[in-house]
N, C-alpha and C positions, 0 to 999 in steps of 0.2 A: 089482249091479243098477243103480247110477249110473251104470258104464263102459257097461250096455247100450243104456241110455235115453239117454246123448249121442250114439252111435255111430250109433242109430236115427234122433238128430234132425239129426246131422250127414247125414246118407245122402238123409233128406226133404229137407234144404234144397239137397244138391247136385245133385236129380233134380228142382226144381224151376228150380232155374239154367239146367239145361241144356235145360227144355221152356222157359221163356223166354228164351234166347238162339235157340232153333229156330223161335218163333213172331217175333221178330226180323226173323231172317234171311228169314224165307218173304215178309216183308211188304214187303220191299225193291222194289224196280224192278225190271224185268227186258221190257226189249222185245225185240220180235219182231224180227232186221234182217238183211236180204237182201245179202251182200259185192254182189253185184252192184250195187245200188244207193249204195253208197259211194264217194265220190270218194276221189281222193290226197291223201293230207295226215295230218296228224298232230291225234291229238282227246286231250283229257286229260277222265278220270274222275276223279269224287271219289265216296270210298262210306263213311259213317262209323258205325260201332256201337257198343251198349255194350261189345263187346266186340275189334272190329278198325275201325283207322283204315288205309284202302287210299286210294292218290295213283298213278295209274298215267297212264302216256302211249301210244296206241296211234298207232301206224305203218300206215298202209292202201297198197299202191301196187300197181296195177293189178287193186283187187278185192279182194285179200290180205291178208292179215293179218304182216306182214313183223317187226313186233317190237310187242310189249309191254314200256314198260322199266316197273320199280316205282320210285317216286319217293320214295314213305313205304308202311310195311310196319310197324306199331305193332299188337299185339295176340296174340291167342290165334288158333292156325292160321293167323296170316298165311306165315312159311316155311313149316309143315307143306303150307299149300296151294298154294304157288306151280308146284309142275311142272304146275297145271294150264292156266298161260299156253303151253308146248311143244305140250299138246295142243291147245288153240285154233289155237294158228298152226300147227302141223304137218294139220291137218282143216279149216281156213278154217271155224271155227266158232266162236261164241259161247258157246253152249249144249255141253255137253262134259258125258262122267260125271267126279261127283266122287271129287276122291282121298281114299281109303280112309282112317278117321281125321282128317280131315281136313274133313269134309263141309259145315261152320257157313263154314268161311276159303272153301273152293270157291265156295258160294255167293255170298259179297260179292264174288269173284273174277269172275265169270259174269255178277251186278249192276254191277260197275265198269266191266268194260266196253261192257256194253250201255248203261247210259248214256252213257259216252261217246260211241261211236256214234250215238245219237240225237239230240245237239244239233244 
């Protein structure tokens, strides 16, 4: 009966984790940005959580999205989410679906570089 009742309080608190790491993530920054309105040059993002610290540099030239390097990558689904930088530059987009399992890192991914972008 005590193995049940830990298991159950263990399960509460880790489905409480995970709606607050989600309400988090949703709260972050995320602007609207148009490549075409982006000059050439290189912008750096910072995007930090309780649970992922993202340091990214984005690369703009002629419009494009030419590279994303990661600078610092410290937390839970930061690797898990990373191929979602290939699909940003591979679509000239921002905004991109998240990768599957992945979806808390996707989004600070999504948030980091949209603000970069917008300074």
């Amino acid at each position: 009966m005590l193995l049940a009742l830990i298991c159950l309080m263990a399960g509460g608190w880790h489905v409480a984790r995970k709606k607050a790491r989600l309400r988090e993530a949703s709260s972050l920054p995320y602007y609207k940005i148009e490549m075409s309105q982006i000059a050439d040059g290189q912008y750096e993002g910072r995007t930090n959580t309780s649970f992922l610290h993202l340091h990214l540099m984005v690369t703009v030239e002629n419009h494009q999205l030419k590279n994303i390097e990661v600078l610092e990558n410290d937390g839970l689904d930061g690797e898990t989410a990373k191929p979602i930088i290939q699909e940003m530059i591979k679509q000239n987009k921002i905004v991109v679906p998240a990768i599957k399992g992945a979806e808390l890192g996707s989004l600070v991914y999504i948030s980091c570089v949209s603000t970069a972008l917008s300074l």
